[in-house]
KOLPAGU-266832 format. One record per atom (N, C-alpha, C): x, y, z; residue in one letter; chain; atom name. Coordinates in nm, 4 decimals. Layout:
BEGIN
REC|X|Y|Z|vopa|gupa|loke
REC|X|Y|Z|a|A|CA
...
# end
This chain:
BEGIN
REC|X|Y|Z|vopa|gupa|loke
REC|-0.8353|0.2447|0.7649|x|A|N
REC|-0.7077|0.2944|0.7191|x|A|CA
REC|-0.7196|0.3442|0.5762|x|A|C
REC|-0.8039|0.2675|0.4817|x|A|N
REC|-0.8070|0.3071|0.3575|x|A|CA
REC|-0.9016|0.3861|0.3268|x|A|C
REC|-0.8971|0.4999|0.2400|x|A|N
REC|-1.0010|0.5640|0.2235|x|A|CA
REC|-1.0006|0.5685|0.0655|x|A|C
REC|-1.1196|0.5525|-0.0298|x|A|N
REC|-1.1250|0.5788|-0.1636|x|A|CA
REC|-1.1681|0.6680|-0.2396|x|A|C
REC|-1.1276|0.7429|-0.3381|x|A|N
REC|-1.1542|0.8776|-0.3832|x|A|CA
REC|-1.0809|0.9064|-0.5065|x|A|C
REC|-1.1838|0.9918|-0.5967|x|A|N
REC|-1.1373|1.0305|-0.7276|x|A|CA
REC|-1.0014|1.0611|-0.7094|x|A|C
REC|-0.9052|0.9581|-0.7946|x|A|N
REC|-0.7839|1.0081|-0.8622|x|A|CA
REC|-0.6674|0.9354|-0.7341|x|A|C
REC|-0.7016|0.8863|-0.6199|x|A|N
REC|-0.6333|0.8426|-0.5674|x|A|CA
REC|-0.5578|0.7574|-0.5774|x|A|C
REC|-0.4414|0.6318|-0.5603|x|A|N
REC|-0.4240|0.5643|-0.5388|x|A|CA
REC|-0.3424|0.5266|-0.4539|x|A|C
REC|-0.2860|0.3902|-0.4073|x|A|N
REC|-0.2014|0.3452|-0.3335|x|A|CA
REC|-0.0443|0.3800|-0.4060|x|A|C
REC|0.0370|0.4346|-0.3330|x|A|N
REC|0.1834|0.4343|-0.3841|x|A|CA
REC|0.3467|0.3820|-0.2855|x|A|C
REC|0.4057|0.3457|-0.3670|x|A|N
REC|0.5271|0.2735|-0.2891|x|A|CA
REC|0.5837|0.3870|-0.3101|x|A|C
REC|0.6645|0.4256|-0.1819|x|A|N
REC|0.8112|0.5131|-0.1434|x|A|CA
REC|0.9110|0.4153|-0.0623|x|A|C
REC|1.0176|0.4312|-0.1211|x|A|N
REC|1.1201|0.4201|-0.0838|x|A|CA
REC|1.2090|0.4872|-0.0301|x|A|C
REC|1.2390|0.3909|0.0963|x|A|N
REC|1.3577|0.5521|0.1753|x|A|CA
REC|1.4502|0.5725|0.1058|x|A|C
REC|1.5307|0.5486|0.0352|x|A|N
REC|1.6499|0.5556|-0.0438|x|A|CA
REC|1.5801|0.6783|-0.1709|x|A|C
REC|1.4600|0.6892|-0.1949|x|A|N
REC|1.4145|0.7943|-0.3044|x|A|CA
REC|1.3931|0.7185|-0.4019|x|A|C
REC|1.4126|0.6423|-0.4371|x|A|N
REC|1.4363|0.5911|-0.5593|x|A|CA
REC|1.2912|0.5496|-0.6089|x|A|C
REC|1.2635|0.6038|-0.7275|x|A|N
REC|1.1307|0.6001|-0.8014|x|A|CA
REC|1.0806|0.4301|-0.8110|x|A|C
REC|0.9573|0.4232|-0.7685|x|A|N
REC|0.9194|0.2785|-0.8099|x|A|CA
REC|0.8077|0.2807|-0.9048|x|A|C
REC|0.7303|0.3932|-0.8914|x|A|N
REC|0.5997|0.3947|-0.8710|x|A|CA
REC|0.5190|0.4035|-1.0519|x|A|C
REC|0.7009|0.3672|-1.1212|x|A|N
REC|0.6063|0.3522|-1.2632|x|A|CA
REC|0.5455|0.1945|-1.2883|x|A|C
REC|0.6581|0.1563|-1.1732|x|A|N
REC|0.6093|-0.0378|-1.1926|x|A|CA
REC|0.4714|-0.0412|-1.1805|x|A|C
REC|0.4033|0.0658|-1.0414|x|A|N
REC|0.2770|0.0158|-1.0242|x|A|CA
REC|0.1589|0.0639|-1.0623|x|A|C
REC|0.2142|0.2015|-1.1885|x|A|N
REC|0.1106|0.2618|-1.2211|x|A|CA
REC|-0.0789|0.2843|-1.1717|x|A|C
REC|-0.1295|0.2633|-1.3043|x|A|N
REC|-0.2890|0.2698|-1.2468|x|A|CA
REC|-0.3184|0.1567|-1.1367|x|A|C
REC|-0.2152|0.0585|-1.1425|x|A|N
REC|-0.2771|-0.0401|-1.0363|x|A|CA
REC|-0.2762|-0.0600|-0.9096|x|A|C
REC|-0.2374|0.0992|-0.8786|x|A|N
REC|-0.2274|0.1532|-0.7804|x|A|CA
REC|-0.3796|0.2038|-0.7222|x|A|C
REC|-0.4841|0.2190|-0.8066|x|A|N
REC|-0.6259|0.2176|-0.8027|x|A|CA
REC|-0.6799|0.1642|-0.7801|x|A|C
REC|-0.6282|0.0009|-0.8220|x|A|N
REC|-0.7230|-0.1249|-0.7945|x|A|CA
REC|-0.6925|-0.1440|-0.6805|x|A|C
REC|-0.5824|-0.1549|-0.5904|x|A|N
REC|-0.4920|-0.1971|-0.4592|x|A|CA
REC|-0.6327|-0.0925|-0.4027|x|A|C
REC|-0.6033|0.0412|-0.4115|x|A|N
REC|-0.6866|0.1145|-0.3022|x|A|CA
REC|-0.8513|0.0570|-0.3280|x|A|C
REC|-0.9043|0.0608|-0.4221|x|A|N
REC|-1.0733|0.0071|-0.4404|x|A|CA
REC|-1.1130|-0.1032|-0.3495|x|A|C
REC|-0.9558|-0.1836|-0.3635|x|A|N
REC|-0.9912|-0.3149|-0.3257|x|A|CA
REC|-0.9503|-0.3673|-0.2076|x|A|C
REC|-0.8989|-0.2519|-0.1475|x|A|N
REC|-0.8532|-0.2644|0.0081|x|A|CA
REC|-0.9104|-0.3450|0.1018|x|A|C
REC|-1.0556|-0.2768|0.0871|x|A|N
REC|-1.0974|-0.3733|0.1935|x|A|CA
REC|-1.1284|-0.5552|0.2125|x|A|C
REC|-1.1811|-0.5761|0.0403|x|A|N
REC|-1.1185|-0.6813|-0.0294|x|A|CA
REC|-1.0085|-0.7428|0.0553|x|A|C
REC|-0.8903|-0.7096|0.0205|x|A|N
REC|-0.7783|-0.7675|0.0729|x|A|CA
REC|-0.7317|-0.7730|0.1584|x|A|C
REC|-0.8207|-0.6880|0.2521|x|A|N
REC|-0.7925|-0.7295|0.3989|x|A|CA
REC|-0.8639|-0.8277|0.4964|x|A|C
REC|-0.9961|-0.8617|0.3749|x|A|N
REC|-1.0721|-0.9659|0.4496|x|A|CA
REC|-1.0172|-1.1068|0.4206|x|A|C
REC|-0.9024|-1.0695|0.2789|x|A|N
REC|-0.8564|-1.1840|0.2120|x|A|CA
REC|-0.7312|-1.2783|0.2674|x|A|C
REC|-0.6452|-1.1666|0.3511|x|A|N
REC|-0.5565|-1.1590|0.4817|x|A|CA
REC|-0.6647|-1.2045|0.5600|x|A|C
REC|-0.7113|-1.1522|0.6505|x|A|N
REC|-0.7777|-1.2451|0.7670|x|A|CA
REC|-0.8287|-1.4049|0.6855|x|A|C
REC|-0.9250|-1.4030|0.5840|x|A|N
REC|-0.9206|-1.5454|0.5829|x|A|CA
REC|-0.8071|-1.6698|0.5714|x|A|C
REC|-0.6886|-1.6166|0.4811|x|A|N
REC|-0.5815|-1.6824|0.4940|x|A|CA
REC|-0.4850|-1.7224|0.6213|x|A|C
REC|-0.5054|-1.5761|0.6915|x|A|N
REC|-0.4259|-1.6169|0.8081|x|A|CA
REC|-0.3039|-1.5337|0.8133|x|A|C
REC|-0.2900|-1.4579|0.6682|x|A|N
REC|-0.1412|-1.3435|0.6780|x|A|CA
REC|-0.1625|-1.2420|0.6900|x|A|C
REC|-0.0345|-1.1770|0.6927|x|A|N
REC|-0.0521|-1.0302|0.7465|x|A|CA
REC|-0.1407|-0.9467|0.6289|x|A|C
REC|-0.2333|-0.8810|0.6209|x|A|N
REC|-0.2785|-0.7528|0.5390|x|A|CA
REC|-0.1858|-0.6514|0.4960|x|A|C
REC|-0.2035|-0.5968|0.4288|x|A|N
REC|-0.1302|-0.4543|0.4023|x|A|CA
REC|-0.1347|-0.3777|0.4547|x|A|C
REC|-0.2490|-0.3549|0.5312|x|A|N
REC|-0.3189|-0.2141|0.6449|x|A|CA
REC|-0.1925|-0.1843|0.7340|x|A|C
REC|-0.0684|-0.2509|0.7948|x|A|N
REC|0.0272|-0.1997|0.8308|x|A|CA
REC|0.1808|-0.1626|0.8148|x|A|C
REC|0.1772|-0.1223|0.6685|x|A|N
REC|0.2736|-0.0786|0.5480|x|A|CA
REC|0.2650|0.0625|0.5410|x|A|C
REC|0.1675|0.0733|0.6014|x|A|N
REC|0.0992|0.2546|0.5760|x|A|CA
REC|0.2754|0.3343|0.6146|x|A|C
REC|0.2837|0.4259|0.5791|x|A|N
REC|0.3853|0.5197|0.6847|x|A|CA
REC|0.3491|0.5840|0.7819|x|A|C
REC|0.1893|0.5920|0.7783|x|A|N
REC|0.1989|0.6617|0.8958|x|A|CA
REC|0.1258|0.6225|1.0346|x|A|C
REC|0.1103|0.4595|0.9950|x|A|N
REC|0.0555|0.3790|1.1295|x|A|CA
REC|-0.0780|0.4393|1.1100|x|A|C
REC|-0.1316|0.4583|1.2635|x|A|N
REC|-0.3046|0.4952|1.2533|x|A|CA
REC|-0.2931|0.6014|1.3318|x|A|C
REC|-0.3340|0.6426|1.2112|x|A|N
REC|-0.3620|0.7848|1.2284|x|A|CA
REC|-0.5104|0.8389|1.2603|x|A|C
REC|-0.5597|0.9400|1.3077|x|A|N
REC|-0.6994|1.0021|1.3267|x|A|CA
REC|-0.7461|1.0699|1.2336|x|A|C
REC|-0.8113|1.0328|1.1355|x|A|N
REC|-0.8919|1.0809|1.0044|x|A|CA
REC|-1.0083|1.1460|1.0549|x|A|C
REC|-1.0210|1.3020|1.0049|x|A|N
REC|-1.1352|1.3375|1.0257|x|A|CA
REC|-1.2589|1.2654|0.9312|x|A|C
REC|-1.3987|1.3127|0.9675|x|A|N
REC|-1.4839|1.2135|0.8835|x|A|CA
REC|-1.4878|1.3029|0.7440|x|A|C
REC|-1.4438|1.4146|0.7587|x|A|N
REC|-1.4413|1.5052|0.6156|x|A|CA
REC|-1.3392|1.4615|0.5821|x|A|C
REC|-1.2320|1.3820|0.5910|x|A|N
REC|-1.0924|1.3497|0.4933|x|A|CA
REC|-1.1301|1.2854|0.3763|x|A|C
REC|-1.0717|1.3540|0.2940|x|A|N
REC|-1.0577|1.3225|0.1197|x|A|CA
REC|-0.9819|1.2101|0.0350|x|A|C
REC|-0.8672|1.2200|0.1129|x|A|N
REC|-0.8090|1.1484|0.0944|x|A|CA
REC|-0.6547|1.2177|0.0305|x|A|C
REC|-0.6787|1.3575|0.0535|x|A|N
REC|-0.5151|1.4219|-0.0205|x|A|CA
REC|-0.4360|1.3875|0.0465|x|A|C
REC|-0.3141|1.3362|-0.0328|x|A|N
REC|-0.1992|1.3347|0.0634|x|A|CA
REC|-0.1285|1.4420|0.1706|x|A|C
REC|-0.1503|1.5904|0.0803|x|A|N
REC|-0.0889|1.6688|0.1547|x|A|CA
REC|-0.1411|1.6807|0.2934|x|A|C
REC|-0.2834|1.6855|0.2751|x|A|N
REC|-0.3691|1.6669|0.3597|x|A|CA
REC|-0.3448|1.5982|0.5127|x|A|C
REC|-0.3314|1.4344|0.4415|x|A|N
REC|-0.2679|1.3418|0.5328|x|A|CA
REC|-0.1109|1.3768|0.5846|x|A|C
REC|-0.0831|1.4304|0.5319|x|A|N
REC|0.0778|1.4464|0.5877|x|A|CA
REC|0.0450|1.5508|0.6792|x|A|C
REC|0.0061|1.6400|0.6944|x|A|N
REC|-0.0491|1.7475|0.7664|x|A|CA
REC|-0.1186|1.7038|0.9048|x|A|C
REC|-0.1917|1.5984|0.8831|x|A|N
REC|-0.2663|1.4931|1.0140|x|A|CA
REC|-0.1320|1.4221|1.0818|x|A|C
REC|-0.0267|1.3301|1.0275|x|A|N
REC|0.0224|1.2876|1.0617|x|A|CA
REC|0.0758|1.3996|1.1778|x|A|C
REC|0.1961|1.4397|1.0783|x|A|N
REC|0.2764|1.5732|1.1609|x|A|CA
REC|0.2118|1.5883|1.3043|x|A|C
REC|0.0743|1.6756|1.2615|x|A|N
REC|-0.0185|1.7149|1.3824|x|A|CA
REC|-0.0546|1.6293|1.5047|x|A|C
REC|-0.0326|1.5170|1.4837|x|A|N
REC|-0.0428|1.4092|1.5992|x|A|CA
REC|0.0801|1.3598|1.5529|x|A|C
REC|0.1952|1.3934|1.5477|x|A|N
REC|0.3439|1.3562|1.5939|x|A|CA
REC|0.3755|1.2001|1.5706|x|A|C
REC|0.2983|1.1621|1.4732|x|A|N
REC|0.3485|1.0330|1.4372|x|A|CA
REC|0.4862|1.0214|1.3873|x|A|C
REC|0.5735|0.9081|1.4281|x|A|N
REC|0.6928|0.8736|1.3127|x|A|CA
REC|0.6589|0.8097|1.1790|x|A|C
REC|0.7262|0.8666|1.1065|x|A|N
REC|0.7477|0.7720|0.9447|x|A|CA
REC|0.7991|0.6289|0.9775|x|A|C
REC|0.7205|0.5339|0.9391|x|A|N
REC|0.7119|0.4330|0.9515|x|A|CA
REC|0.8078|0.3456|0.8203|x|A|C
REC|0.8929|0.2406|0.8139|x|A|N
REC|0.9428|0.2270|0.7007|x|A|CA
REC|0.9364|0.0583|0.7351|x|A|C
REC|0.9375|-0.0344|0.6571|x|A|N
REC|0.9360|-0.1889|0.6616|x|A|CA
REC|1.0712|-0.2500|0.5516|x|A|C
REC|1.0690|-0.3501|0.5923|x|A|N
REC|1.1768|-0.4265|0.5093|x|A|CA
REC|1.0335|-0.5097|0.3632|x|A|C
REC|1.1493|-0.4709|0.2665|x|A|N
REC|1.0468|-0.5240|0.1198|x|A|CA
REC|1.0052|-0.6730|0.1766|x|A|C
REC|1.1222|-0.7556|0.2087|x|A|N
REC|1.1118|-0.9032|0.2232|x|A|CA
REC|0.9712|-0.9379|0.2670|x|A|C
REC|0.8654|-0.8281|0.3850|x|A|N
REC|0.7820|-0.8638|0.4571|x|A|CA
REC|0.6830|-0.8536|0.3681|x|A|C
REC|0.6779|-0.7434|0.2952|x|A|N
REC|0.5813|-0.6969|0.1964|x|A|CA
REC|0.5805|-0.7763|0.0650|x|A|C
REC|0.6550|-0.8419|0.0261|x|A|N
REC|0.6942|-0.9208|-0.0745|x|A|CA
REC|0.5845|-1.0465|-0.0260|x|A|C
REC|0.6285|-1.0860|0.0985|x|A|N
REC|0.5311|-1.2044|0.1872|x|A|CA
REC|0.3709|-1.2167|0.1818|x|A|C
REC|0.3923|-1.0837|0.2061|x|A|N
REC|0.2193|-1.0966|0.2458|x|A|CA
REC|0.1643|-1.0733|0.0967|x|A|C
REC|0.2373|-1.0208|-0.0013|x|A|N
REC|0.1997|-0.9770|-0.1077|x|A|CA
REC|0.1564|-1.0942|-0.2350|x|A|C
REC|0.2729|-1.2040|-0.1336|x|A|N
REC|0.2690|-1.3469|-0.2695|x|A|CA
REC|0.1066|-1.4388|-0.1435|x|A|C
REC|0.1421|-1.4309|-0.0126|x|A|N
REC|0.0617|-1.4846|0.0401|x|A|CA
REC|-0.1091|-1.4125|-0.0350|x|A|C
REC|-0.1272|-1.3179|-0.0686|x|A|N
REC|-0.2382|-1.2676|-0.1181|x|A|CA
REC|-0.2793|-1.3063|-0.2532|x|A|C
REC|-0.1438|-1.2724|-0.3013|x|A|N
REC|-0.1822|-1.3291|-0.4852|x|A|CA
REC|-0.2384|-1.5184|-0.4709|x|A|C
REC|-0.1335|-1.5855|-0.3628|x|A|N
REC|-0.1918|-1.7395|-0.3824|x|A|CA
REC|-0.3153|-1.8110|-0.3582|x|A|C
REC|-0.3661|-1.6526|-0.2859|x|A|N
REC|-0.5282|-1.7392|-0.2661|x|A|CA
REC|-0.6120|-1.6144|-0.3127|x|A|C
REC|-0.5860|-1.5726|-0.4529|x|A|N
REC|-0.7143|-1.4824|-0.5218|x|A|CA
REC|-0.7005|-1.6128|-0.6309|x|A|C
REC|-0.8633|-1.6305|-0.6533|x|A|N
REC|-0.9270|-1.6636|-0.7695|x|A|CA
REC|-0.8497|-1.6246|-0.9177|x|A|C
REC|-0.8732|-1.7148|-0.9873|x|A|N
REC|-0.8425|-1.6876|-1.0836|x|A|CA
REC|-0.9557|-1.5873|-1.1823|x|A|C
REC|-1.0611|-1.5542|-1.1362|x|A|N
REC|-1.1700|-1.4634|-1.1626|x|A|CA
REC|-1.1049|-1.3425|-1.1295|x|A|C
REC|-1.0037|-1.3020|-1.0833|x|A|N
REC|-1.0155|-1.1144|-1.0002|x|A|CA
REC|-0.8866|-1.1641|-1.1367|x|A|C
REC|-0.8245|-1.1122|-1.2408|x|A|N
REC|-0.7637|-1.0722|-1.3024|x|A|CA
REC|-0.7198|-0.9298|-1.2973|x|A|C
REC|-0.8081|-0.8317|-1.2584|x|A|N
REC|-0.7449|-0.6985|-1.2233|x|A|CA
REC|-0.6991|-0.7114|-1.1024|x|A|C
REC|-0.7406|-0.7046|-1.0203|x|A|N
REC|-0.6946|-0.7422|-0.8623|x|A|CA
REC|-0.5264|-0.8675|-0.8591|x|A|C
REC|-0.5182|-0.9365|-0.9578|x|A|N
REC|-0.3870|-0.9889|-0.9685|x|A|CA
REC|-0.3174|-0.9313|-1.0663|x|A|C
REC|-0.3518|-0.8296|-1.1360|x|A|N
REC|-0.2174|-0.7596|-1.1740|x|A|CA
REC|-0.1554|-0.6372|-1.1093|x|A|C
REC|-0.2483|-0.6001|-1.0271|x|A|N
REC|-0.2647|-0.4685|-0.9501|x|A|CA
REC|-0.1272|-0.5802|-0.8115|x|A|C
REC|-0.1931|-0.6957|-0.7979|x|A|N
REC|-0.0887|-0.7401|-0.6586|x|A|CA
REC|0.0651|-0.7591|-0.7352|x|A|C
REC|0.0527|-0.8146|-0.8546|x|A|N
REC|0.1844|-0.8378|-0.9333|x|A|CA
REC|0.2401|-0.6872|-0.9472|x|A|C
REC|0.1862|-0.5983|-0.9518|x|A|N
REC|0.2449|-0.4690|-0.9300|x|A|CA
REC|0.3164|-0.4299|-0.8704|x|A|C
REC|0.2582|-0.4290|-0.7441|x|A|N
REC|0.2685|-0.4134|-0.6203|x|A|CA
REC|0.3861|-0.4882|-0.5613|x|A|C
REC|0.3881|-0.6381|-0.6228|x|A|N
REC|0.5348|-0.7252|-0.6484|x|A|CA
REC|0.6005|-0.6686|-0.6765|x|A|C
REC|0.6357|-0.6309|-0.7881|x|A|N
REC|0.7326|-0.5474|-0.8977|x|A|CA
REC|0.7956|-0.4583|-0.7991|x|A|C
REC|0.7255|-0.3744|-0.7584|x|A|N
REC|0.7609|-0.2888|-0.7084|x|A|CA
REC|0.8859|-0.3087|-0.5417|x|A|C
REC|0.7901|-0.3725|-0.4730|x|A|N
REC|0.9002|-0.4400|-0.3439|x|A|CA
REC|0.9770|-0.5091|-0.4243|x|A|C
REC|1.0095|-0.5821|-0.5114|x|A|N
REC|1.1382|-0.6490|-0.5519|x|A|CA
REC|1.2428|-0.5804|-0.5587|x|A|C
REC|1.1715|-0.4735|-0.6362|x|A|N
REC|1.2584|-0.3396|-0.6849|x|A|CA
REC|1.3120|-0.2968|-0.5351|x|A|C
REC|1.2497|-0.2786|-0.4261|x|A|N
REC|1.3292|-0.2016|-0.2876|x|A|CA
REC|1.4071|-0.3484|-0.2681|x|A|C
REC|1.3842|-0.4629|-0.2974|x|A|N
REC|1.4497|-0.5762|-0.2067|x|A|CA
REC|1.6067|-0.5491|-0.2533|x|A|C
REC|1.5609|-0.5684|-0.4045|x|A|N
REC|1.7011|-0.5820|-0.4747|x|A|CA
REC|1.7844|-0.4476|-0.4639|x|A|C
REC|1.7104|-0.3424|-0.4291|x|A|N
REC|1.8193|-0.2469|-0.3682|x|A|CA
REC|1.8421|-0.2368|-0.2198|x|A|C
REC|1.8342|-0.2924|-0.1590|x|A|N
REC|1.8053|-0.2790|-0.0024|x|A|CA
REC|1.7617|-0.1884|0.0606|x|A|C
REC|1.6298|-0.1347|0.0144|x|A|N
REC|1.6047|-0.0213|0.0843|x|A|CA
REC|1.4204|-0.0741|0.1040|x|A|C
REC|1.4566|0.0448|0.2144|x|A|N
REC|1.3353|-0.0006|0.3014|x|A|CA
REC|1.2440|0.0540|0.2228|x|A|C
REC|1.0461|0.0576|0.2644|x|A|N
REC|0.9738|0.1250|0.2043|x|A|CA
REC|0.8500|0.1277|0.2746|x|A|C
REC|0.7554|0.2143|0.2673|x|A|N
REC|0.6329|0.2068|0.3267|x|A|CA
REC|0.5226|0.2745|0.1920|x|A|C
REC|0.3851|0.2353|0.2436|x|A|N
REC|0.3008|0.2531|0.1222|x|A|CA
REC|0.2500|0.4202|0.1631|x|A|C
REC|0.1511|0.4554|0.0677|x|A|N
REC|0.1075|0.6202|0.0972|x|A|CA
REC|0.0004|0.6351|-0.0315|x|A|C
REC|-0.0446|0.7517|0.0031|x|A|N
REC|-0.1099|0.7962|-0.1103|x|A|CA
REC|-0.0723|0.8691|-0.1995|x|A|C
REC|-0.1338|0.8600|-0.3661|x|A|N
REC|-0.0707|0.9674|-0.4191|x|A|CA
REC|-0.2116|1.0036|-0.4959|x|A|C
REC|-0.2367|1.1285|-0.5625|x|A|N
REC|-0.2924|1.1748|-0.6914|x|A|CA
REC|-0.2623|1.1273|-0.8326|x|A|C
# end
């Protein structure tokens, strides 16, 4: 699901529009680097991963994909996926379930998840839904 690449990172949208994405700035870099990281970190715990926050579910990546968004939005469309949207509450979950079992050694990797906090609080406390994506 994750792919890594100059200038990329992970970004929160909100259906309501509403900007989040200064909460999570550059640590929107570490989330994507460390993807796979945190999805082995989910399976060892036992909670959900992030891998299904995406908006656009699973999609078919060619092996030349870059990782542009426009790009990806263009794949989606083309195989007729729906926009996918989640309630913060879930993402909030898996998000504290992740921070409680990183080491106190990954210090970037826990401010990048406290980010990533920030940010779903921000959709909780407005009630709006959200799914993750890429940005430049």
């Amino acid at each position: 699901m994750y792919r890594s690449g100059m200038g990329l990172a992970v970004a929160v949208e909100l259906e309501d529009g509403h900007p989040v994405n200064d909460l999570l700035g550059d640590e929107g870099k570490v989330l994507l680097s460390d993807a796979p990281k945190l999805t082995a970190m989910a399976e060892e715990q036992g909670c959900r991963p992030l891998d299904p926050f995406w908006y656009h579910g699973a999609v078919d990546l060619p092996p030349d994909f870059d990782g542009d968004p426009d790009w990806l939005t263009e794949l989606v469309e083309e195989q007729g996926l729906p926009v996918l949207w989640f309630d913060a509450s879930d993402g909030l979950a898996c998000v504290a379930s992740l921070r409680d079992g990183l080491s106190n050694s990954r210090v970037e990797l826990g401010r990048a998840l406290d980010a990533l906090g920030a940010a779903l609080q921000l959709a909780e406390e407005r009630g709006a839904r959200y799914h993750l994506t890429y940005v430049h």
